[in-house]
PDB file of N, H, CA, C and O in Angstrom:
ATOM      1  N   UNK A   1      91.183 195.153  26.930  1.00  0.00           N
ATOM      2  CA  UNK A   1      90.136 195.027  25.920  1.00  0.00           C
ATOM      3  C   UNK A   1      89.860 196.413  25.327  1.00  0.00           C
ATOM      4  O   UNK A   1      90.043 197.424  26.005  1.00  0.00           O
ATOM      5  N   UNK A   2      89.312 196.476  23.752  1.00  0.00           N
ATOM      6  H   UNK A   2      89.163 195.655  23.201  1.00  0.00           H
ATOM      7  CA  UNK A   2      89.338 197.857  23.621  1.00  0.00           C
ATOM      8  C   UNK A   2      87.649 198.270  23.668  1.00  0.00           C
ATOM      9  O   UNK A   2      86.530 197.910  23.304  1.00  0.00           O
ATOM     10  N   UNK A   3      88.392 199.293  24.399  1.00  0.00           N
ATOM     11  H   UNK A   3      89.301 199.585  24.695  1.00  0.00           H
ATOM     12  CA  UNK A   3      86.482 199.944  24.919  1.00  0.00           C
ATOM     13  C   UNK A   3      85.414 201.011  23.755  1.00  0.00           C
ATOM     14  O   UNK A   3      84.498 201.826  23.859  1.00  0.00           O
ATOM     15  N   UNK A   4      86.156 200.431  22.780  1.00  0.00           N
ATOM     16  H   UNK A   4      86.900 199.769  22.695  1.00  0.00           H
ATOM     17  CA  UNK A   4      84.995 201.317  21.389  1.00  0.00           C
ATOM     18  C   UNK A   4      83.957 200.450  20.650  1.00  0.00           C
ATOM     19  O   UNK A   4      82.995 200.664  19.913  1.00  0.00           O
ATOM     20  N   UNK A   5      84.868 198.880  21.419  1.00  0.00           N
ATOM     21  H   UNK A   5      85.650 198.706  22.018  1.00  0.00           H
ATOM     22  CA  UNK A   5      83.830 198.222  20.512  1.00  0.00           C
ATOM     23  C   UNK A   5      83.026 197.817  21.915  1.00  0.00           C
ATOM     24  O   UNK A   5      82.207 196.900  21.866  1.00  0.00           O
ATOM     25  N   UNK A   6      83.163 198.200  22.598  1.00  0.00           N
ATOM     26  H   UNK A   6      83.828 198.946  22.638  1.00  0.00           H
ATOM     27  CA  UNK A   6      82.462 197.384  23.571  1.00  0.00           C
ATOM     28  C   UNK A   6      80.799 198.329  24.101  1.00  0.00           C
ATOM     29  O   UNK A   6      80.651 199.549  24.177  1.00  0.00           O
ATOM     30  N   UNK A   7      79.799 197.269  24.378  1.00  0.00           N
ATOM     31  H   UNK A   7      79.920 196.278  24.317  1.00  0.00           H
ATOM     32  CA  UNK A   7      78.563 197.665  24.534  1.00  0.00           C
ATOM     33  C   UNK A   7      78.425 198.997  25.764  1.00  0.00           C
ATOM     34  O   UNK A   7      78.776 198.794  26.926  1.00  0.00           O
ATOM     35  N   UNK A   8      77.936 200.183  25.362  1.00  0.00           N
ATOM     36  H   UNK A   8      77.650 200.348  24.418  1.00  0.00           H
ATOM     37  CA  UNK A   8      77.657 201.208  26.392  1.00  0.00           C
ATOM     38  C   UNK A   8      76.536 201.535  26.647  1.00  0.00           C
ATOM     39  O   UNK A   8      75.872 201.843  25.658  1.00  0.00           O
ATOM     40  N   UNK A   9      75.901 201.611  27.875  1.00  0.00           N
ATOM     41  H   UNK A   9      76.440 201.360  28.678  1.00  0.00           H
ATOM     42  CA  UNK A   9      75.196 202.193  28.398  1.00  0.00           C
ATOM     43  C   UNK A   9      74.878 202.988  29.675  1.00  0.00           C
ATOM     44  O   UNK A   9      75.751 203.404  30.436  1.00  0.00           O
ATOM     45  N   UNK A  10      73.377 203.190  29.873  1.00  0.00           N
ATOM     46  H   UNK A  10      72.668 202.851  29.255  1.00  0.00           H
ATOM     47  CA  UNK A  10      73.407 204.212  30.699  1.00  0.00           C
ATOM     48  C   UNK A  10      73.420 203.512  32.400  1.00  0.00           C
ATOM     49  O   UNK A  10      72.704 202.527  32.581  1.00  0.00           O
ATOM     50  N   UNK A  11      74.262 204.069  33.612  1.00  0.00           N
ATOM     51  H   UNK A  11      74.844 204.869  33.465  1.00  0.00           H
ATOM     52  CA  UNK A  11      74.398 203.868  34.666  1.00  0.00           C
ATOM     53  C   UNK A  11      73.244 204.524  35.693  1.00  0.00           C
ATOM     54  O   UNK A  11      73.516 205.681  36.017  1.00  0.00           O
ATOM     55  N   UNK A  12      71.970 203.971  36.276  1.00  0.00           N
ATOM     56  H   UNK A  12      71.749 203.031  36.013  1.00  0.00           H
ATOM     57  CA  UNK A  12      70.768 204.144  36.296  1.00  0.00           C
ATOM     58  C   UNK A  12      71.282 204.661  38.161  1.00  0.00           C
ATOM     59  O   UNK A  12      70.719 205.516  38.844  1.00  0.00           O
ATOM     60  N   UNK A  13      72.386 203.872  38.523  1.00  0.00           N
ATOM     61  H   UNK A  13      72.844 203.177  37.969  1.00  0.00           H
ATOM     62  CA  UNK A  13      72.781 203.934  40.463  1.00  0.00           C
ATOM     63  C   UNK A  13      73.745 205.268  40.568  1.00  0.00           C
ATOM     64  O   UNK A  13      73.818 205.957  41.585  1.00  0.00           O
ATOM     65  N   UNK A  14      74.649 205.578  39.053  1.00  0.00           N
ATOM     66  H   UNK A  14      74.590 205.017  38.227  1.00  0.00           H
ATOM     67  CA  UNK A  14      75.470 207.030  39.023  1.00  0.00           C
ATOM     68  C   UNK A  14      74.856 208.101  38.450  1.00  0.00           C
ATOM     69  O   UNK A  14      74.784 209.221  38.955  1.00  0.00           O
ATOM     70  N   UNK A  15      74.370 207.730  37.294  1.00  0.00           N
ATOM     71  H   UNK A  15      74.429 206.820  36.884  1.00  0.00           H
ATOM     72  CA  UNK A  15      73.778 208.494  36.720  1.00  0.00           C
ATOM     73  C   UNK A  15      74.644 209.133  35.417  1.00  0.00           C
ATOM     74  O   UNK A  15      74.633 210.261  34.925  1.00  0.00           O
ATOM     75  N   UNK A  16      75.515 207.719  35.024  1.00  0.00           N
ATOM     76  H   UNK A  16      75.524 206.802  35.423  1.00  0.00           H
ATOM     77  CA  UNK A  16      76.670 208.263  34.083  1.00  0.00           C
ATOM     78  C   UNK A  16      76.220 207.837  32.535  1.00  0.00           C
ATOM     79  O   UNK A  16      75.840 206.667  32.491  1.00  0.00           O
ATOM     80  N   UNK A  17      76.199 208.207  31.856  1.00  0.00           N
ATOM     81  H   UNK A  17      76.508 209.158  31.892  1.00  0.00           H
ATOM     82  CA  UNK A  17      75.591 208.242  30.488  1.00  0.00           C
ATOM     83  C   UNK A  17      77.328 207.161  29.483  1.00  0.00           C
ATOM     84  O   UNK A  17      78.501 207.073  29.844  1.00  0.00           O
ATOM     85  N   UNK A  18      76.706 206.667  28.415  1.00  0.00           N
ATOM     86  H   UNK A  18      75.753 206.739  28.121  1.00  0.00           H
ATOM     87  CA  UNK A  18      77.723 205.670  27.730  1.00  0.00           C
ATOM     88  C   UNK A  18      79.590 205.380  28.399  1.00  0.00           C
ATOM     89  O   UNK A  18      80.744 205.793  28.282  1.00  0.00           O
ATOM     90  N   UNK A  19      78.570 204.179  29.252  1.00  0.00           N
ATOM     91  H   UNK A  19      77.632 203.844  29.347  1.00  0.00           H
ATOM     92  CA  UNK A  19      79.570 203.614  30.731  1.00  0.00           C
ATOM     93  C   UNK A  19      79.457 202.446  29.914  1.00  0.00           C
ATOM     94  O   UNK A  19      78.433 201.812  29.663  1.00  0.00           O
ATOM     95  N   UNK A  20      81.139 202.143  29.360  1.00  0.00           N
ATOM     96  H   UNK A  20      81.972 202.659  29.564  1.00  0.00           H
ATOM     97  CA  UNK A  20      81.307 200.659  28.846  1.00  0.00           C
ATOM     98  C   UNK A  20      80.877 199.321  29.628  1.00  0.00           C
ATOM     99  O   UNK A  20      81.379 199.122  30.734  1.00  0.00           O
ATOM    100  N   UNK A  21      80.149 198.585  29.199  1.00  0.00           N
ATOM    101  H   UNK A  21      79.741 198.747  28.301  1.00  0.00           H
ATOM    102  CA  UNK A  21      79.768 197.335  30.081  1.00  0.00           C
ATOM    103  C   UNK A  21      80.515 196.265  30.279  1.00  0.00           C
ATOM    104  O   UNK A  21      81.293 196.255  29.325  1.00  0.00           O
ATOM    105  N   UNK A  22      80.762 195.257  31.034  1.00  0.00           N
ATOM    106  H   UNK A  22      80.130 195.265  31.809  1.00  0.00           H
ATOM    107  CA  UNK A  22      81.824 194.904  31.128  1.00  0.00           C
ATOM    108  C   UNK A  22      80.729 193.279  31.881  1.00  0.00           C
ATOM    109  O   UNK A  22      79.841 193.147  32.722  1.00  0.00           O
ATOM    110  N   UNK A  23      81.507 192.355  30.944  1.00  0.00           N
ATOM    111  H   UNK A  23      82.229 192.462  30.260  1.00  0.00           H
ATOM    112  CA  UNK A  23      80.594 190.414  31.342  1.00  0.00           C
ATOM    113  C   UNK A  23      79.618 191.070  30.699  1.00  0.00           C
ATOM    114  O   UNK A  23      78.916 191.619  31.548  1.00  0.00           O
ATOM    115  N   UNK A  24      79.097 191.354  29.243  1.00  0.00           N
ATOM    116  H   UNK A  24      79.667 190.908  28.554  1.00  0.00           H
ATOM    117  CA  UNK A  24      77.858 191.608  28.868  1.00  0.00           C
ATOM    118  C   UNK A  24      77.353 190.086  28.540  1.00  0.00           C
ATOM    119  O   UNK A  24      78.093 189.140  28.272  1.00  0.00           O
ATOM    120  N   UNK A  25      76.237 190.069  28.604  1.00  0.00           N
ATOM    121  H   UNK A  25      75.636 190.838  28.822  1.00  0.00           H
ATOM    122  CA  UNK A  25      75.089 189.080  27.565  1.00  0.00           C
ATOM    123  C   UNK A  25      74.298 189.461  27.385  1.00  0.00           C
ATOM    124  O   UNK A  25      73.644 190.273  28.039  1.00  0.00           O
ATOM    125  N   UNK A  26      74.004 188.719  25.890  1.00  0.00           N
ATOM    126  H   UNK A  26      74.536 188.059  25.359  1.00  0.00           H
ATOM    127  CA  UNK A  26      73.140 189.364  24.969  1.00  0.00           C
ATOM    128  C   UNK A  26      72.019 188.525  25.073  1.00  0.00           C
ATOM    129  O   UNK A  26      72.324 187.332  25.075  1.00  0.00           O
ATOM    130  N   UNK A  27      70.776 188.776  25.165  1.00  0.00           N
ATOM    131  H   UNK A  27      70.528 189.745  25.164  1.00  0.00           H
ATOM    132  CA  UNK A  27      69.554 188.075  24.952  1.00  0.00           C
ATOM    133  C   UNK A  27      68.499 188.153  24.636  1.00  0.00           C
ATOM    134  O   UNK A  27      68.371 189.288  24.176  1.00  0.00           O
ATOM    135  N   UNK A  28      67.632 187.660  24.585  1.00  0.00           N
ATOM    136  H   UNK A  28      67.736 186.738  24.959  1.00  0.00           H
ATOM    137  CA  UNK A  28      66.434 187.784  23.494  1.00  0.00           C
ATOM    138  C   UNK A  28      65.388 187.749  24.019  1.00  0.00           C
ATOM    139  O   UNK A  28      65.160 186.814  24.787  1.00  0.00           O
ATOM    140  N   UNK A  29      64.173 188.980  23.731  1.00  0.00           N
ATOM    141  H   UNK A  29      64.358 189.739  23.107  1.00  0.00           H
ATOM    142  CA  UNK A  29      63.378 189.364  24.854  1.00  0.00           C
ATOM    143  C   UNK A  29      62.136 188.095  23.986  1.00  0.00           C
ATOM    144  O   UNK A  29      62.379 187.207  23.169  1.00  0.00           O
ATOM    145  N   UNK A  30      60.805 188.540  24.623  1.00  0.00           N
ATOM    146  H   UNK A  30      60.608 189.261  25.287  1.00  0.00           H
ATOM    147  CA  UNK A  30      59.611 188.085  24.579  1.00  0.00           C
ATOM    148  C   UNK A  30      58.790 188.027  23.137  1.00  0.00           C
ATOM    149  O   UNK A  30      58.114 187.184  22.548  1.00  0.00           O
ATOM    150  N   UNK A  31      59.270 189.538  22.870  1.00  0.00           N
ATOM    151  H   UNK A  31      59.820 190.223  23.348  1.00  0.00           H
ATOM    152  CA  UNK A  31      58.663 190.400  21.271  1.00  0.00           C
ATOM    153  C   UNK A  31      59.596 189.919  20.581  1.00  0.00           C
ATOM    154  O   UNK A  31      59.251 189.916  19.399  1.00  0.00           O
ATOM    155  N   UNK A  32      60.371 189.605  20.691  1.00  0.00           N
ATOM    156  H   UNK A  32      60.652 189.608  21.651  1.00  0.00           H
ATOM    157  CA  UNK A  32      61.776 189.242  19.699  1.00  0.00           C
ATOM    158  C   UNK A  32      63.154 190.058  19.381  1.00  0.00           C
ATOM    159  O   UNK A  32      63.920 189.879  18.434  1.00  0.00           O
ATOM    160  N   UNK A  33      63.254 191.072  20.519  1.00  0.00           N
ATOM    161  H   UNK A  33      62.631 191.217  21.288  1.00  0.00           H
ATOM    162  CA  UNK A  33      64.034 192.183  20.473  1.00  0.00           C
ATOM    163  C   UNK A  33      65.581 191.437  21.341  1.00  0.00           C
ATOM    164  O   UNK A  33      65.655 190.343  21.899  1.00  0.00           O
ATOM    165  N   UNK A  34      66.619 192.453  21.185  1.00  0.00           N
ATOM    166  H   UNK A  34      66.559 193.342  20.732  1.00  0.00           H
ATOM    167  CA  UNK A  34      67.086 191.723  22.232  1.00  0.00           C
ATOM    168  C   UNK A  34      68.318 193.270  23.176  1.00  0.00           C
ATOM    169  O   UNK A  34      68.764 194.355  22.803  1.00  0.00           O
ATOM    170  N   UNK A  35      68.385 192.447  24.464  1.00  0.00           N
ATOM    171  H   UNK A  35      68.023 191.566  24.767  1.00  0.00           H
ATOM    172  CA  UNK A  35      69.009 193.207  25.300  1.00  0.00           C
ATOM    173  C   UNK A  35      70.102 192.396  26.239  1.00  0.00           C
ATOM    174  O   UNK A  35      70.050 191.289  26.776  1.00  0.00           O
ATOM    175  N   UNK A  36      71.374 193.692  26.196  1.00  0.00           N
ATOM    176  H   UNK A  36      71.416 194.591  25.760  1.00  0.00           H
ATOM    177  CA  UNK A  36      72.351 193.020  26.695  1.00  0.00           C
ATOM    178  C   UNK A  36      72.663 193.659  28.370  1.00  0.00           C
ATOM    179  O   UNK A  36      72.819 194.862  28.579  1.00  0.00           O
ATOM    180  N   UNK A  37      72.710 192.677  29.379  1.00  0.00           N
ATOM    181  H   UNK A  37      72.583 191.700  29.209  1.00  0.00           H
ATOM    182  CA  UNK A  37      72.636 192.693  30.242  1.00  0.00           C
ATOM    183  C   UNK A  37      74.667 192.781  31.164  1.00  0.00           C
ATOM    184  O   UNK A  37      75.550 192.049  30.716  1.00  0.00           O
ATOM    185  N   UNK A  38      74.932 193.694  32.279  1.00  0.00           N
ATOM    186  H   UNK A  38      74.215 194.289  32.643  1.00  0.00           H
ATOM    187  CA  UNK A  38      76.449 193.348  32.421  1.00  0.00           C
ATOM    188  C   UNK A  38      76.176 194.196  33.636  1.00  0.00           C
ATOM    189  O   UNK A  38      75.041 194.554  33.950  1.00  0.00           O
ATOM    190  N   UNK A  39      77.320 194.514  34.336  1.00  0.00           N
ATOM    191  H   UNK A  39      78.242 194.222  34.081  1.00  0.00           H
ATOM    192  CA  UNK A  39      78.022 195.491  35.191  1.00  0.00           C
ATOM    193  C   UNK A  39      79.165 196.907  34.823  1.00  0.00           C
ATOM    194  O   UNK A  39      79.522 197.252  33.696  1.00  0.00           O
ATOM    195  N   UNK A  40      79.459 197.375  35.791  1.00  0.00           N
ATOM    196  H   UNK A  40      79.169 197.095  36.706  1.00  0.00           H
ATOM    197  CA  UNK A  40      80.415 198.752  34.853  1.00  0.00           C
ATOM    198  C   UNK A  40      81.186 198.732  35.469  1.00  0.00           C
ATOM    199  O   UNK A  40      81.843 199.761  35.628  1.00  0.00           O
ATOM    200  N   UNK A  41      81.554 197.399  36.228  1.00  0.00           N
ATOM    201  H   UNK A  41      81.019 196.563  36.099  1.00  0.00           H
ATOM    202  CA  UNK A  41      83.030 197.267  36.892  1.00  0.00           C
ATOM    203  C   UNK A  41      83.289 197.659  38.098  1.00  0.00           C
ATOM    204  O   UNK A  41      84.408 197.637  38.611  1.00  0.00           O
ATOM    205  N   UNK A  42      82.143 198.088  38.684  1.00  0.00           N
ATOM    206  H   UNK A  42      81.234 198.106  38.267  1.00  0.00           H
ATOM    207  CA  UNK A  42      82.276 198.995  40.217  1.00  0.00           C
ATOM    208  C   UNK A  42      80.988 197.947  40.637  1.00  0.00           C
ATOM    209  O   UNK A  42      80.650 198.153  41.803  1.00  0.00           O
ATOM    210  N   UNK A  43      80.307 197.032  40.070  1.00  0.00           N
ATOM    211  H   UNK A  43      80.582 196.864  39.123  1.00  0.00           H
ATOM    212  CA  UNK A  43      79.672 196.599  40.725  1.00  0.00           C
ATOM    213  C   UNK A  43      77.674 196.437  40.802  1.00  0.00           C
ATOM    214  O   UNK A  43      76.766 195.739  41.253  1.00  0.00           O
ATOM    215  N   UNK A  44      77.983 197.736  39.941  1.00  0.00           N
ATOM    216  H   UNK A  44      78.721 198.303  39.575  1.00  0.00           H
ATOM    217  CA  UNK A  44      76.918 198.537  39.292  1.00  0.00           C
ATOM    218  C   UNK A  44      76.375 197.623  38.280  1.00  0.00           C
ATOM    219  O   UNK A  44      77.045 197.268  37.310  1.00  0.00           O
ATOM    220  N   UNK A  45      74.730 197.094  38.570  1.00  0.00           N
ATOM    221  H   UNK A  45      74.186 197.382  39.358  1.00  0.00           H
ATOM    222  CA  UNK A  45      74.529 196.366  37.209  1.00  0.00           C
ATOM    223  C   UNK A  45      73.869 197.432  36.307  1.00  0.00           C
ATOM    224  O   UNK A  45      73.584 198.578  36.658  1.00  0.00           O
ATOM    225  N   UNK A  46      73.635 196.789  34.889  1.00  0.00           N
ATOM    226  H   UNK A  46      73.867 195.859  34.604  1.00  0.00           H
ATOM    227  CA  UNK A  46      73.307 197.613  33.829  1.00  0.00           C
ATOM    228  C   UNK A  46      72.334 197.112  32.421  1.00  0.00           C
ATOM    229  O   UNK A  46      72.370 195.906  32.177  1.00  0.00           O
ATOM    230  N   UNK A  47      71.872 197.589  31.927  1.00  0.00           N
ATOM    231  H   UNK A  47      71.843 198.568  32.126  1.00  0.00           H
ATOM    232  CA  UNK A  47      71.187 196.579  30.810  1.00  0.00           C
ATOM    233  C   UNK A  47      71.071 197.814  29.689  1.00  0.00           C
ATOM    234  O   UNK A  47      71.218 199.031  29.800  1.00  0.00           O
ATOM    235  N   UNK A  48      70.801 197.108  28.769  1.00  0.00           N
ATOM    236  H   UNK A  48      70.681 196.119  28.679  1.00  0.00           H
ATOM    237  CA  UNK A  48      70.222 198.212  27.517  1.00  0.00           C
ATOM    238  C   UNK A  48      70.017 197.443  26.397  1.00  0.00           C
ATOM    239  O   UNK A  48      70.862 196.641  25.999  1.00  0.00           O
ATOM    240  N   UNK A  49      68.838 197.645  25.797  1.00  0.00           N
ATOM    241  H   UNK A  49      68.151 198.296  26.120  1.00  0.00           H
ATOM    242  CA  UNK A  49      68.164 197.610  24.376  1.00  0.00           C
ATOM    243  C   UNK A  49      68.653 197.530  23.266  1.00  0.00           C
ATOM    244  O   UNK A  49      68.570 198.641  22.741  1.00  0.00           O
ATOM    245  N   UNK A  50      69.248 196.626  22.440  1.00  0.00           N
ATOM    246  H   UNK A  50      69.315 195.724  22.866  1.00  0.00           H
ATOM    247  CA  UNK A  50      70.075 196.733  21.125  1.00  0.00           C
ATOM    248  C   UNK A  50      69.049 196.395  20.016  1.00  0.00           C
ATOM    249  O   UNK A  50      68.205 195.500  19.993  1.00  0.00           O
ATOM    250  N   UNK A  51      69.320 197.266  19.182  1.00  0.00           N
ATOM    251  H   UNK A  51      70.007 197.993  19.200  1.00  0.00           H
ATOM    252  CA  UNK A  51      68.813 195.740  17.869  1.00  0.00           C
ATOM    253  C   UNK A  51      69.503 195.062  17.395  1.00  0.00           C
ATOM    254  O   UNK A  51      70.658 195.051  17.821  1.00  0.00           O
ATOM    255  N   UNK A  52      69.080 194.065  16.151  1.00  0.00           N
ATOM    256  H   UNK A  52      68.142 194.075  15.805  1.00  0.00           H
ATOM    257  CA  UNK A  52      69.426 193.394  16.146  1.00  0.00           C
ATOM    258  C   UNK A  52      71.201 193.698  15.563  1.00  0.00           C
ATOM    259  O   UNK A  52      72.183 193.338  16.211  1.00  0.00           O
ATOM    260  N   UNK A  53      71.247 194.275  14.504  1.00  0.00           N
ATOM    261  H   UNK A  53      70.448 194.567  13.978  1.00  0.00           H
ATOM    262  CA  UNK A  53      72.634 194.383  13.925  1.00  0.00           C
ATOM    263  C   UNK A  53      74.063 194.195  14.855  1.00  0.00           C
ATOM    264  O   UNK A  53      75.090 193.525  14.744  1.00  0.00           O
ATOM    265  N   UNK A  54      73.230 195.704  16.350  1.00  0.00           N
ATOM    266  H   UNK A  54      72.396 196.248  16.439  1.00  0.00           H
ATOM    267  CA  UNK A  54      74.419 195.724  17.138  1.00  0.00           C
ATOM    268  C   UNK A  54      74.799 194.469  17.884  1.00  0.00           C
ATOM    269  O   UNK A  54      75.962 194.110  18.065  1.00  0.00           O
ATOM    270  N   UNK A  55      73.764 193.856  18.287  1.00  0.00           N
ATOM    271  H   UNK A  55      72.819 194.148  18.140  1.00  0.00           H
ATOM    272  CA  UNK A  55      73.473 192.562  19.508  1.00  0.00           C
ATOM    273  C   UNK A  55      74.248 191.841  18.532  1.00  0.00           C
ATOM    274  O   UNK A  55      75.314 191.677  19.126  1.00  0.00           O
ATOM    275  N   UNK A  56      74.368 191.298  17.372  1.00  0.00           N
ATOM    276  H   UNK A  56      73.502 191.431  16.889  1.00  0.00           H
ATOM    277  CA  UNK A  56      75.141 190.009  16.549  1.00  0.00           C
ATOM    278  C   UNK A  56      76.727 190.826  16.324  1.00  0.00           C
ATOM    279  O   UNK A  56      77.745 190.300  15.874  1.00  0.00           O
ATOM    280  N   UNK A  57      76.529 192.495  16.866  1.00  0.00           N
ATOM    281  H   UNK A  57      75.702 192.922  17.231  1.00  0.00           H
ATOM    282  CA  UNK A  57      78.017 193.003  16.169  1.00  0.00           C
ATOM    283  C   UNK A  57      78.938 192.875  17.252  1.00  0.00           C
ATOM    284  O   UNK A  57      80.146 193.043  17.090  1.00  0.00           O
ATOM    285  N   UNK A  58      78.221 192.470  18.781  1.00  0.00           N
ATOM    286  H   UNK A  58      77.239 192.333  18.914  1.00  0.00           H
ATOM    287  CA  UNK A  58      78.878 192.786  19.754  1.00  0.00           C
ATOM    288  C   UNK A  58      79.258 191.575  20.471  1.00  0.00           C
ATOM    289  O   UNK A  58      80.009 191.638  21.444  1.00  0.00           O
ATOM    290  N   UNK A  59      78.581 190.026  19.865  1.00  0.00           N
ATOM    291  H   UNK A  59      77.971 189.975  19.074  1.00  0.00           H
ATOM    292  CA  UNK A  59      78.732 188.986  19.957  1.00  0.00           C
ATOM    293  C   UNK A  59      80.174 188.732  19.237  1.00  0.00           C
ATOM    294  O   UNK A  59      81.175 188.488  19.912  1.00  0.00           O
ATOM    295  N   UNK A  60      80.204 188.816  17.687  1.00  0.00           N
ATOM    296  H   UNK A  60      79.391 189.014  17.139  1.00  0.00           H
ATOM    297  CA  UNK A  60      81.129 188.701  16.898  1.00  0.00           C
ATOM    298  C   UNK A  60      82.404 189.015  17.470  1.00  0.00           C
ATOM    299  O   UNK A  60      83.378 188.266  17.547  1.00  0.00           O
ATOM    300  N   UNK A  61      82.282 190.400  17.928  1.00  0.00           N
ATOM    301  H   UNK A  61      81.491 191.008  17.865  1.00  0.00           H
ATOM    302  CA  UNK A  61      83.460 191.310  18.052  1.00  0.00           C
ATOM    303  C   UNK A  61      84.460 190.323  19.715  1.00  0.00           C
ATOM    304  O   UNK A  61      85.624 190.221  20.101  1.00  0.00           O
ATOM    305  N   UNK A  62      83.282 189.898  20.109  1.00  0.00           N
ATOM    306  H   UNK A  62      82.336 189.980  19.796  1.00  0.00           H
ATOM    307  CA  UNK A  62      83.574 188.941  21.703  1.00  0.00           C
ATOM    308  C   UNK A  62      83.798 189.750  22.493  1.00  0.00           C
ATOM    309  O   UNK A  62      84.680 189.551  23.328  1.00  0.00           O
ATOM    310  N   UNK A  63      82.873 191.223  22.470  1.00  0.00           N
ATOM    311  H   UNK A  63      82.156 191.385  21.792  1.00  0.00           H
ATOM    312  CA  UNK A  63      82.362 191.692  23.958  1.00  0.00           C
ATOM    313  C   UNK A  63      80.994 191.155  24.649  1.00  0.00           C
ATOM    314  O   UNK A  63      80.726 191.489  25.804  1.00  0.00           O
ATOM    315  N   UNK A  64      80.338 190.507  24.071  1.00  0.00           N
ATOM    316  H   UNK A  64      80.555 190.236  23.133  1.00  0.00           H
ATOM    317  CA  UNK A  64      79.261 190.084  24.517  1.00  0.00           C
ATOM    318  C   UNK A  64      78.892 188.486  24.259  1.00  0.00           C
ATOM    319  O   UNK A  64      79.114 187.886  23.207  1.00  0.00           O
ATOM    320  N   UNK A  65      78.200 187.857  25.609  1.00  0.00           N
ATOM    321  H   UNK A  65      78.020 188.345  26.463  1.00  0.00           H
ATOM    322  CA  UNK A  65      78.758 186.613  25.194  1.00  0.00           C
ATOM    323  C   UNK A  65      76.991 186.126  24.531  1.00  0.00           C
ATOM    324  O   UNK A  65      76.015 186.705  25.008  1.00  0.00           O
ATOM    325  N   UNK A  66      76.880 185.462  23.858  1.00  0.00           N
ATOM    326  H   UNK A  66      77.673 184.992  23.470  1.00  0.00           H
ATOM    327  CA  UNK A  66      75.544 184.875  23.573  1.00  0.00           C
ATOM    328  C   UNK A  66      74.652 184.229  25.054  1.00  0.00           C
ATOM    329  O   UNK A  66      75.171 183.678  26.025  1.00  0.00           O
ATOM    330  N   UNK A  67      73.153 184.522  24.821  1.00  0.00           N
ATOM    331  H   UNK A  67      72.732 184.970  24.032  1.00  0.00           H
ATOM    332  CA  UNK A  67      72.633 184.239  25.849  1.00  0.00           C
ATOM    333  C   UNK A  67      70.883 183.273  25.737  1.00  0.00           C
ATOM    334  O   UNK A  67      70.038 182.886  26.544  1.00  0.00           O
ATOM    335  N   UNK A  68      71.135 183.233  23.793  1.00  0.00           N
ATOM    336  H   UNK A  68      71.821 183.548  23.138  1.00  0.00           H
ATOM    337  CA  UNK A  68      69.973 181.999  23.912  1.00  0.00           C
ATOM    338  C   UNK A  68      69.843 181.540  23.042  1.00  0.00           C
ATOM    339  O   UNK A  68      69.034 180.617  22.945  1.00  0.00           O
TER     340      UNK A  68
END
C-alpha cells in the first residue's frame, strides 16, 4: 500500500511523530468533527483528529474505512 496517502499520526506508547496508520476508521465525533482511529502495525493503537476534507480524502483514497 502506498504510505503518502495513508493517515499519520502521532505514536503516544513510542513517542514517534507522523507513524502511518494502518486498519484506520474514520468517525464522527459528538460536535460533528471527525477522527480516525487504527494501529502502527506493532500493535500500538493510535487515533487523530481530521477534518473534514482529509477524513472523506482518506476514505476515497481506501486507506480508511468509513465508520458511521
Amino acid at each position: 500500500m502506498d504510505t503518502s496517502k495513508m493517515i499519520k499520526a502521532y505514536c503516544l506508547k513510542t513517542k514517534e511523530k507522523n507513524v502511518p496508520m494502518q486498519d484506520a476508521v474514520v468517525t464522527k465525533t459528538a460536535k460533528g468533527g471527525y477522527m480516525a482511529t487504527g494501529h502502527d502495525g506493532k500493535g500500538n493503537k493510535m487515533a487523530a483528529i481530521l477534518n473534514e476534507a482529509k477524513a472523506m480524502q482518506a476514505i476515497a483514497d481506501g486507506v480508511a474505512k468509513k465508520g458511521f
